[in-house]
C-alpha positions as CSV (number, residue, x, y, z in Angstrom):
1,X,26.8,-6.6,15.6
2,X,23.7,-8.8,15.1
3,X,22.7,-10.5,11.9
4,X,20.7,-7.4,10.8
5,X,23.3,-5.2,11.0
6,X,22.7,-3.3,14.2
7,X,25.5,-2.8,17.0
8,X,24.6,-4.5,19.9
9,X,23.9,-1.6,23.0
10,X,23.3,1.7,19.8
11,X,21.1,4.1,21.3
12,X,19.6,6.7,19.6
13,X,17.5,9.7,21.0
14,X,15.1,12.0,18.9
15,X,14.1,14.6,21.0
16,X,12.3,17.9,20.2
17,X,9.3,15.8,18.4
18,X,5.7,15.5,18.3
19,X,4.7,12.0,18.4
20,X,1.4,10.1,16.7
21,X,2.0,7.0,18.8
22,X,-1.4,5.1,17.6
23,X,-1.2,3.4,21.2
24,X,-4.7,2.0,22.1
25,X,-3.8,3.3,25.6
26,X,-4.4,7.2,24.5
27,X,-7.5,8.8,22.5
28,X,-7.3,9.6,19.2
29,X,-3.8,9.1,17.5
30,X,-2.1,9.3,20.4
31,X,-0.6,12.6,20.5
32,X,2.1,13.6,22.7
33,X,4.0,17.2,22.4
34,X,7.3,18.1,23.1
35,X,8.4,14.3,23.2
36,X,11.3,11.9,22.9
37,X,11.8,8.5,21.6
38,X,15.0,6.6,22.5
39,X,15.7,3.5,20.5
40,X,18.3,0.9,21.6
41,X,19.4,-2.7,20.1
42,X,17.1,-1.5,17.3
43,X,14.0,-1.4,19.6
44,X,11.7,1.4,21.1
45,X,13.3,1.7,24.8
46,X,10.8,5.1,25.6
47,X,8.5,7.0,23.8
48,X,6.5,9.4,25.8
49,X,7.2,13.3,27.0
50,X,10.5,14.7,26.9
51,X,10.2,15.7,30.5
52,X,10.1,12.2,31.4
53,X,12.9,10.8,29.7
54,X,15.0,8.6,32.0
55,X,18.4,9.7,32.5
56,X,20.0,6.5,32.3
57,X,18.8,5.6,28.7
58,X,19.7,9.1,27.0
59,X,22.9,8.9,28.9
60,X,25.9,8.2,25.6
61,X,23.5,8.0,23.4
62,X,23.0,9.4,19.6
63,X,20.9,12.8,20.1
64,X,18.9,14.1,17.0
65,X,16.8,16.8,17.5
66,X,13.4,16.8,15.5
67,X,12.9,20.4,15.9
68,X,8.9,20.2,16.4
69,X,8.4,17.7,13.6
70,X,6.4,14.9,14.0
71,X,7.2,11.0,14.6
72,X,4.6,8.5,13.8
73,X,5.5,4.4,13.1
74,X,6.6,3.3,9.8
75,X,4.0,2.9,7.6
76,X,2.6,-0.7,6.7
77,X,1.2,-2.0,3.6
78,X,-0.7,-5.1,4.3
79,X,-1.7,-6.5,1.1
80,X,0.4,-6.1,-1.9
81,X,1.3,-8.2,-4.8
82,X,4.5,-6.5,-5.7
83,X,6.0,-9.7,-7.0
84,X,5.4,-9.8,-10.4
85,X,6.6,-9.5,-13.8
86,X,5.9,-6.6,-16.8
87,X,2.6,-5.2,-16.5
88,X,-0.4,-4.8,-18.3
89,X,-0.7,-1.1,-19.5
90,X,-1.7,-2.5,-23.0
91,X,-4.8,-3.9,-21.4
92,X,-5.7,-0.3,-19.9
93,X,-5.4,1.7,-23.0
94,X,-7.2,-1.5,-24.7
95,X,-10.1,-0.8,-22.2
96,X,-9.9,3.3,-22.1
97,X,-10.4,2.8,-26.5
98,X,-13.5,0.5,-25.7
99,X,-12.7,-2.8,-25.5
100,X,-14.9,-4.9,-22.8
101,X,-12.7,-7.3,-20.2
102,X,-13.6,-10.3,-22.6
103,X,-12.0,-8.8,-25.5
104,X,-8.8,-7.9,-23.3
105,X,-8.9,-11.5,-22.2
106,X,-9.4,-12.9,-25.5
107,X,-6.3,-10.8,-26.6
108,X,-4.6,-12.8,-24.0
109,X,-4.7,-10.1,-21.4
110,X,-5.9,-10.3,-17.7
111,X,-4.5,-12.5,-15.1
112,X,-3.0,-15.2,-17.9
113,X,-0.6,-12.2,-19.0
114,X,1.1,-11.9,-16.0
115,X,1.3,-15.6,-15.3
116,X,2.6,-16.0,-18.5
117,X,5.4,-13.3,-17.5
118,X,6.3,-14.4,-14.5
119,X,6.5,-18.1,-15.7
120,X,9.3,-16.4,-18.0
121,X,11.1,-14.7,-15.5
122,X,13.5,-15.8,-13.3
123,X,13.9,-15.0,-9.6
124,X,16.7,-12.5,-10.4
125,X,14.5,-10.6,-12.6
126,X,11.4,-10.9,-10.4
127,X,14.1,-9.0,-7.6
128,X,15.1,-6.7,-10.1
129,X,11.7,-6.0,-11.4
130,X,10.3,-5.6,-8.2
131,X,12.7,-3.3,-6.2
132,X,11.9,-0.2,-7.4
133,X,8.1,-0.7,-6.9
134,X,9.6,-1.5,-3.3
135,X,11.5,1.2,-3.0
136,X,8.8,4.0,-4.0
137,X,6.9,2.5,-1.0
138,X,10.0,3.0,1.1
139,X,10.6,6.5,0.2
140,X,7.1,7.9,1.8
141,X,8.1,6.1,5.2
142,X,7.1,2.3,4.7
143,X,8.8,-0.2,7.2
144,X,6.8,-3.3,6.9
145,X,5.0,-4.9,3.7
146,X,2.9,-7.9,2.7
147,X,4.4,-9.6,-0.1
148,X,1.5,-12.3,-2.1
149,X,2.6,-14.8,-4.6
150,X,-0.7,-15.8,-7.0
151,X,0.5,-15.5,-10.9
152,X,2.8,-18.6,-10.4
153,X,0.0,-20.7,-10.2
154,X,1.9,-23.9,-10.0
155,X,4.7,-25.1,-6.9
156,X,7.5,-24.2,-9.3
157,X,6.7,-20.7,-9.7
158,X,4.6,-20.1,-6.4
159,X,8.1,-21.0,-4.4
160,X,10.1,-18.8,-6.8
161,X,7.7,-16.0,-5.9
162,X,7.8,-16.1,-2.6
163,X,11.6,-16.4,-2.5
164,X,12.0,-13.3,-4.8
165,X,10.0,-11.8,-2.0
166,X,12.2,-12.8,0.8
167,X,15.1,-11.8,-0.9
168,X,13.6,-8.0,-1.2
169,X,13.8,-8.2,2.5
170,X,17.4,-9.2,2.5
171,X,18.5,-6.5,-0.4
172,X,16.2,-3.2,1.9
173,X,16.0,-2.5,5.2
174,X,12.2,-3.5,5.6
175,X,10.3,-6.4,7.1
176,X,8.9,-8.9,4.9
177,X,6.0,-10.9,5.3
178,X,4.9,-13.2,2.6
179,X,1.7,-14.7,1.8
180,X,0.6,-17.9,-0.4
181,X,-1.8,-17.3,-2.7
182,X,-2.4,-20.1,-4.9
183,X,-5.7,-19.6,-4.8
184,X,-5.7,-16.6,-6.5
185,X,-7.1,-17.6,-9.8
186,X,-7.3,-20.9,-12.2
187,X,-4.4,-21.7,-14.4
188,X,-4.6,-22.1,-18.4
189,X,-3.4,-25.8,-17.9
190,X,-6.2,-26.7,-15.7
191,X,-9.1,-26.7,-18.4
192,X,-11.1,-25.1,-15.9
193,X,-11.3,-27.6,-13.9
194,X,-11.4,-25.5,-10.1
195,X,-11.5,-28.8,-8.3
196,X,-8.7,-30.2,-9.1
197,X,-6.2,-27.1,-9.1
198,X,-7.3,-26.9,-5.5
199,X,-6.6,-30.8,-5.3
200,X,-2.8,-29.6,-6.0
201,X,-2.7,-26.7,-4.0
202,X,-4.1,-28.6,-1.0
203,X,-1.7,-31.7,-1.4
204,X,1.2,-30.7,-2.9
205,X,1.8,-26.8,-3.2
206,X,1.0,-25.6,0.0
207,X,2.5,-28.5,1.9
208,X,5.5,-28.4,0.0
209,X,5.8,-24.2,0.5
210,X,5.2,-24.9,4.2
211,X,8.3,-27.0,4.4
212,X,10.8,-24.5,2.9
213,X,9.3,-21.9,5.5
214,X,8.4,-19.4,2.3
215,X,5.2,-18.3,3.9
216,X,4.2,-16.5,6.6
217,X,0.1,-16.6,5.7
218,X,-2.0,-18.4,3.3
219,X,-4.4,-16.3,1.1
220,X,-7.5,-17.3,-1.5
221,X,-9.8,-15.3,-3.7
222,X,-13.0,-16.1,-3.1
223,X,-15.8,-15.0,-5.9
224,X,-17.1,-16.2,-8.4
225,X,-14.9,-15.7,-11.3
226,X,-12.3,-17.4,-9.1
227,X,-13.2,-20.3,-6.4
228,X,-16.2,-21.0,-4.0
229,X,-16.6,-20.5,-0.2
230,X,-16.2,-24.8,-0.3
231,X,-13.1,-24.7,-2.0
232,X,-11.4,-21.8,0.0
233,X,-12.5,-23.8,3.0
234,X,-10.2,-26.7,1.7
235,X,-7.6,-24.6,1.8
236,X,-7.8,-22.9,4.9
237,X,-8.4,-26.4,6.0
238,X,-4.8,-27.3,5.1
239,X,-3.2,-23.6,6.1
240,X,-4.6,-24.4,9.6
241,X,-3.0,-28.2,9.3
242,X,0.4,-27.1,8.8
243,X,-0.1,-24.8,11.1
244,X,-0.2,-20.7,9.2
245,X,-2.8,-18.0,9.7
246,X,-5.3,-17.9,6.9
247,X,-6.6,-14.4,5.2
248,X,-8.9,-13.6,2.4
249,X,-9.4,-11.7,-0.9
250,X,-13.1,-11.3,0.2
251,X,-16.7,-10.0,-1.3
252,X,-15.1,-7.8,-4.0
253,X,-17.3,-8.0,-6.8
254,X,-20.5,-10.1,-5.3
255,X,-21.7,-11.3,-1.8
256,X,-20.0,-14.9,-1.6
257,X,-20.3,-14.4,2.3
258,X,-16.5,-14.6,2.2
259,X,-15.9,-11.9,5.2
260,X,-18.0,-14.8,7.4
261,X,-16.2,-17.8,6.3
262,X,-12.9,-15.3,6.7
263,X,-13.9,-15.0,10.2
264,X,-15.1,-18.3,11.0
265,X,-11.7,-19.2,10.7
266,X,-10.2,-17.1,12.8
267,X,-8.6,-15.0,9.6
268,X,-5.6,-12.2,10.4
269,X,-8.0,-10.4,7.5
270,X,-10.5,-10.1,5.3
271,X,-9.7,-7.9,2.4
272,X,-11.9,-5.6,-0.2
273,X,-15.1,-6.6,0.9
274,X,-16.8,-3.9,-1.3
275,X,-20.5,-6.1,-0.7
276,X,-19.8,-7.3,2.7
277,X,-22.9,-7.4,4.4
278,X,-23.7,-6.9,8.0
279,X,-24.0,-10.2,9.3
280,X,-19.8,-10.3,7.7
281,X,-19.1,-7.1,9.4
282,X,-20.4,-8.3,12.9
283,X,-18.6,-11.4,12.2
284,X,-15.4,-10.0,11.8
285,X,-15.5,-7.9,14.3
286,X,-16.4,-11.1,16.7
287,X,-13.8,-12.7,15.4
288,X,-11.0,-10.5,15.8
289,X,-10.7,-10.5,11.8
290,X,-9.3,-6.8,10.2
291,X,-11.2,-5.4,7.3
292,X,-8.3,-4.6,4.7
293,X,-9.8,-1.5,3.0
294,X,-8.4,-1.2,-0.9
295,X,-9.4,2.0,-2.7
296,X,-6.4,1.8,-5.0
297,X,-8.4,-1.2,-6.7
298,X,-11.8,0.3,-6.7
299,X,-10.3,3.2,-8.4
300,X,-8.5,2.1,-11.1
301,X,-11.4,-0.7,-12.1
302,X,-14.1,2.1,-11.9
303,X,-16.2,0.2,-9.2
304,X,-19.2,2.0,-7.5
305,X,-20.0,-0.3,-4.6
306,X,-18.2,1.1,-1.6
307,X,-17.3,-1.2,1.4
308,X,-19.4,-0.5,4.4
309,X,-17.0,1.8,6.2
310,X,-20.7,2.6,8.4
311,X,-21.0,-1.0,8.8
312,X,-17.7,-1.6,10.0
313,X,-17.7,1.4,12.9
314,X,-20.8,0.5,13.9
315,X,-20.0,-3.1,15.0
316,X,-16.2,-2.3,15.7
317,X,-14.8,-4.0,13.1
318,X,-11.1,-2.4,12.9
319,X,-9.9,-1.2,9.5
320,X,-6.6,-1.4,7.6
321,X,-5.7,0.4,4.5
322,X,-3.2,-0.7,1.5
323,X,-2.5,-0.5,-1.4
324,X,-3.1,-3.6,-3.5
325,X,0.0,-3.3,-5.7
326,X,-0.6,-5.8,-8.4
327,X,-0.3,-5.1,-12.5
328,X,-3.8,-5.4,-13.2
329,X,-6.2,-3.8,-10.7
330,X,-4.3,-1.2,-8.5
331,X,-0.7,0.2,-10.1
332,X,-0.3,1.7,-7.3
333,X,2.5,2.1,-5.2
334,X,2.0,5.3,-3.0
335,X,0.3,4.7,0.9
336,X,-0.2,8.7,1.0
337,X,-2.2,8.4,-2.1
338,X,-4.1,4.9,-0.6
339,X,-4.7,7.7,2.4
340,X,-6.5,10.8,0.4
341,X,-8.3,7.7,-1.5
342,X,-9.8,6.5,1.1
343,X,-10.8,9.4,2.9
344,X,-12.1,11.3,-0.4
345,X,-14.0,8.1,-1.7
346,X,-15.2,6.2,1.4
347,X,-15.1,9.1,3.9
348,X,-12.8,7.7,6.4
349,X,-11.7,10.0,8.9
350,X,-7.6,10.9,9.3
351,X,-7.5,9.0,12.3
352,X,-9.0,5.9,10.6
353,X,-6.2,6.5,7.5
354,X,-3.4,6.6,9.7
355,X,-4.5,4.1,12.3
356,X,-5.2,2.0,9.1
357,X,-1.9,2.8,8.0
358,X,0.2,1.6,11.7
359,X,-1.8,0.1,14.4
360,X,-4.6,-1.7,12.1
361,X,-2.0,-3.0,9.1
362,X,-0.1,-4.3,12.3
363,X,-2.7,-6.1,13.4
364,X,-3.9,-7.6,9.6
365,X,-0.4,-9.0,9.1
366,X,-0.2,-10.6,13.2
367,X,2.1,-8.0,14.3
368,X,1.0,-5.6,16.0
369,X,3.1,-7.2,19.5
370,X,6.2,-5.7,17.3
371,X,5.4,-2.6,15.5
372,X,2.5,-0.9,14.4
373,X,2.9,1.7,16.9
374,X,5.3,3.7,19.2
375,X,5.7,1.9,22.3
376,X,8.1,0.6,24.5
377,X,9.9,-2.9,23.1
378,X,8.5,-3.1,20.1
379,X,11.0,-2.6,16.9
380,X,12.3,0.9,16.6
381,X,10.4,1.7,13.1
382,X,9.9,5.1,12.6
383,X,8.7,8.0,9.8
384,X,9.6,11.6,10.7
385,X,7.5,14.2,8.9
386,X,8.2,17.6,8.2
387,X,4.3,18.7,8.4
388,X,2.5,21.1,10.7
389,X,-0.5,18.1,12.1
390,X,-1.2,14.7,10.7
391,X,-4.1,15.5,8.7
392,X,-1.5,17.3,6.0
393,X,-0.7,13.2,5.4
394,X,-4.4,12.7,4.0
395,X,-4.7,15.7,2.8
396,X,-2.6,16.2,0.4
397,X,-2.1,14.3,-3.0
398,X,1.2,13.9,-5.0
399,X,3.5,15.0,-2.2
400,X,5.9,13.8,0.4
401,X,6.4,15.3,3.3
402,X,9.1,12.5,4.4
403,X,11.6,13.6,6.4
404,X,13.5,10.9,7.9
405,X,12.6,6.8,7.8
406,X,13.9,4.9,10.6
407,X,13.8,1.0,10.5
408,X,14.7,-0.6,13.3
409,X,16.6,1.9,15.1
410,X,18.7,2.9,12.0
């Protein structure tokens, strides 16, 4: 038995399936009927027509049949922010009585609040906290999910963030990937001065996070109510230096040209981009840069300006979808839901939600050589779906057609 729990030479064969694959090698989604997909040591050993199964690896192995249903790869949320503490449904019945954002702030709501809580918390109560949002993610077929810190907002805090999110990975059966975000907004210590927070982040947060290995990416907010194109620049500056990809909460609420400076640097993704322009989305695309897609966020805050979903086909920039789980902007912890959003409200097509979902949030978090779809030796991460074809998975709103979630292999 390895150190994840699996025993060394398990195979397992679902036959009897349908499979989405997502594999860039096939049109579409990647549809294969009547298929089989044989898992062993935890990853995908085939996946392909049942016909064409090798002998060899069904021979002793586990046999489940599917009857007809269909296999896609776990689902992947690629930008959360499910590490945090309380949440801030005060300031939304503040705002749906009448109160403006200034009044909420003034009433000590916003981003403070939730600093201010998970300053109090500890690291036990952030895992506690934390796990059920994980868990209702988990139970619609998620295998692998972004984790940001951002309401620490000083090393202390940041690093206890980021190990509550590790942890979740150690108490689930899920992959983890973690993200520094202490650019994410400008702590009440700092007197607003922007400058000088991202003097600490540079020289002694992000160094110091690097070190203990907490992070597997370094995020930023760049707009206007948070920090400039210059000062994100410092930071990727120092992300690059010690050696971690670099993404970017990006053109949300005005044209800061983030998605270009994303891309200049080589970003895994660039993410929101609600007033991206087209000079960004050809940028991006160049650059290799995913355009995280975030209706979750755009719902909840009532926004009008819709990413440029036209833009984005047009010059091939590829498109994830997530969620945004955070307390103050996108509650939201359902990837189904993130699906009919997006297609309902930006008019992406099924195969754009589900790619966005697999192949795309793969590729945003820089792992799409592991999982992200079903092909031979990457991990074994699978939803099984009791539906009739994959567009019941956008269509519908509010329920879960989940049959069986498989993480690697198990």
């Amino acid at each position: 038995m390895d150190r994840q729990g699996r025993v060394q030479g398990r195979k397992t064969v679902w036959r009897n399936a349908r499979l989405a694959t997502m594999s860039p090698q096939l049109a579409g989604l990647g549809i294969i009927e009547n298929a089989a997909v044989v898992a062993k040591d935890g990853r995908i050993a085939f996946a392909g027509p049942q016909a064409e199964l090798p002998s060899d690896l069904s021979a002793g192995a586990e046999c489940i049949d599917c009857e007809g249903r269909w296999i896609t790869p776990g689902l992947i949320d690629c930008h959360t922010h499910l590490v945090h503490a309380g949440d801030r449904a005060n300031e939304f019945e503040m705002r749906l009585a009448g109160a403006s954002y200034e009044e909420v702030a003034r009433a000590g709501g916003g981003i403070v609040s939730s600093v201010k809580a998970l300053r109090e918390a500890s690291e036990d109560e952030l895992v506690r906290q934390s796990l059920p949002r994980l868990d209702a993610l988990l139970a619609e077929g998620v295998t692998t999910i972004e984790l940001k810190s951002g309401y620490g907002l000083d090393l202390e805090n940041e690093a206890k963030s980021l190990r509550a999110a590790r942890r979740l990975g150690d108490e689930r059966p899920v992959t983890v990937r973690t993200s520094f975000l202490g650019a994410h907004a400008l702590p009440p210590e700092a007197n607003g001065d922007k400058d000088g927070y991202i003097d600490r982040v540079v020289r002694e947060m992000l160094p110091s996070i690097a070190a203990e290995g907490l992070a597997d990416a370094v995020d930023g907010f760049c707009e206007g109510l948070a920090f400039s194109p210059d000062q994100i620049a410092r930071v990727f500056d120092a992300a690059k230096a010690a050696g971690l990809p670099v993404k970017l909460h990006a053109d949300q609420l005005s044209n800061l040209h983030g998605a270009a400076l994303a891309a200049r640097y080589g970003a895994l993704s660039a993410d929101h981009l609600e007033y991206t322009d087209e000079a960004g989305a050809q940028a991006m695309a160049s650059a290799g840069t995913v355009a995280v897609i975030l209706p979750g966020a755009f719902y909840f805050i009532r926004e009008t300006k819709k990413p440029p979903v036209d833009l984005f086909r047009r010059h091939g920039t590829k498109m994830a979808l997530a969620t945004d789980n955070n307390p103050g902007t996108s509650p939201l912890t359902s990837l189904l839901l993130t699906m009919n959003m997006a297609a309902t409200l930006f008019g992406m097509t099924v195969e754009e939600c589900l790619l966005g979902l697999t192949r795309e949030a793969a590729r945003a978090l820089g792992l799409l050589g592991e999982t992200g779809t079903l092909e031979a030796g990457k991990w074994a991460d699978l939803a099984i779906w009791d539906i009739e074809r994959p567009a019941e998975l956008v269509y519908r709103m509010g329920f879960n057609p989940l049959y069986s979630r498989v993480w690697r292999g198990q």
